[in-house]
N, C-alpha and C positions, 0 to 999 in steps of 0.2 A: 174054502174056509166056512164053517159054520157057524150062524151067524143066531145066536140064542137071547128069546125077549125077556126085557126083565122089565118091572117098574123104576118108572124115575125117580132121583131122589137127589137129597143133596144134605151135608153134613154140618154142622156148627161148626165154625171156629177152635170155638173155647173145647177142651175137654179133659178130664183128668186119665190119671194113669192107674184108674179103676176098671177102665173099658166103659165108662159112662159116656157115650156121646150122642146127641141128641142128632136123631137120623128125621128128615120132613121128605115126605113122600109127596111128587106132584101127581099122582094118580091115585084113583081110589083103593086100599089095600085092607085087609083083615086086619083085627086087631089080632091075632095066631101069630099072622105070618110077621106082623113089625114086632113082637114077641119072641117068636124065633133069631131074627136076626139081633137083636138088642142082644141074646144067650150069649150066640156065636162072635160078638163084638166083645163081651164082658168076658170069653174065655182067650181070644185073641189076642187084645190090646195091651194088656200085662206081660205078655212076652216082647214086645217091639223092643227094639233096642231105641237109643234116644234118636240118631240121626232117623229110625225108621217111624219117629212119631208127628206126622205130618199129616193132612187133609187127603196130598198123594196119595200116600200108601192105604189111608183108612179104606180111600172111596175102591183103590184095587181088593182090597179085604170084602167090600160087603159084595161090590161085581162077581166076585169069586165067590161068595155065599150064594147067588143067588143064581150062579153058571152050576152051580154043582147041586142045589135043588131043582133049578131047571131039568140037568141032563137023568135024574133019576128020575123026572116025572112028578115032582112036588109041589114044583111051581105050576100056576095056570089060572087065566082071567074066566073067573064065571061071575055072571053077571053082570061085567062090567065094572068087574073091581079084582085085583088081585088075591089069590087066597094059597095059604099052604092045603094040600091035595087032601090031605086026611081029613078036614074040617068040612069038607062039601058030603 
């Protein structure tokens, strides 16, 4: 099994059914890449149905934003911070 790094993170609570959710990274990251992923939340999160609007399903959504910038080579820590690949 393939086993792909991403940055840590972890999700509020609270959030609306705008795809507003306020994502806190525990590693250092770009402000690009929490930008990106904030897009990919905000086009997501209006489609869940209601049982699918849980902390669960978000944190599999952003895992999955960040498996599928990984596998194309987008994701990657330079510097010691994480950055979307086009911004280096």
């Amino acid at each position: 099994m393939l086993v792909i790094a991403r940055p840590k993170f972890r999700l509020e609570e609270a959030w609306d059914d705008s795809g507003d959710v306020d994502i806190y990274f525990d590693e250092p990251t770009s402000d690009d890449l929490r930008e990106r992923v904030g897009n990919e939340l905000r086009y997501f999160v209006p489609q869940l149905k209601t049982e699918e609007r849980s902390i669960y399903h978000l944190e599999k959504i952003v895992g999955g934003i960040f498996d599928k910038m990984s596998k194309s080579g987008n994701l990657m820590v330079r510097n010691k911070r994480w950055v979307w690949a086009e911004e280096v």
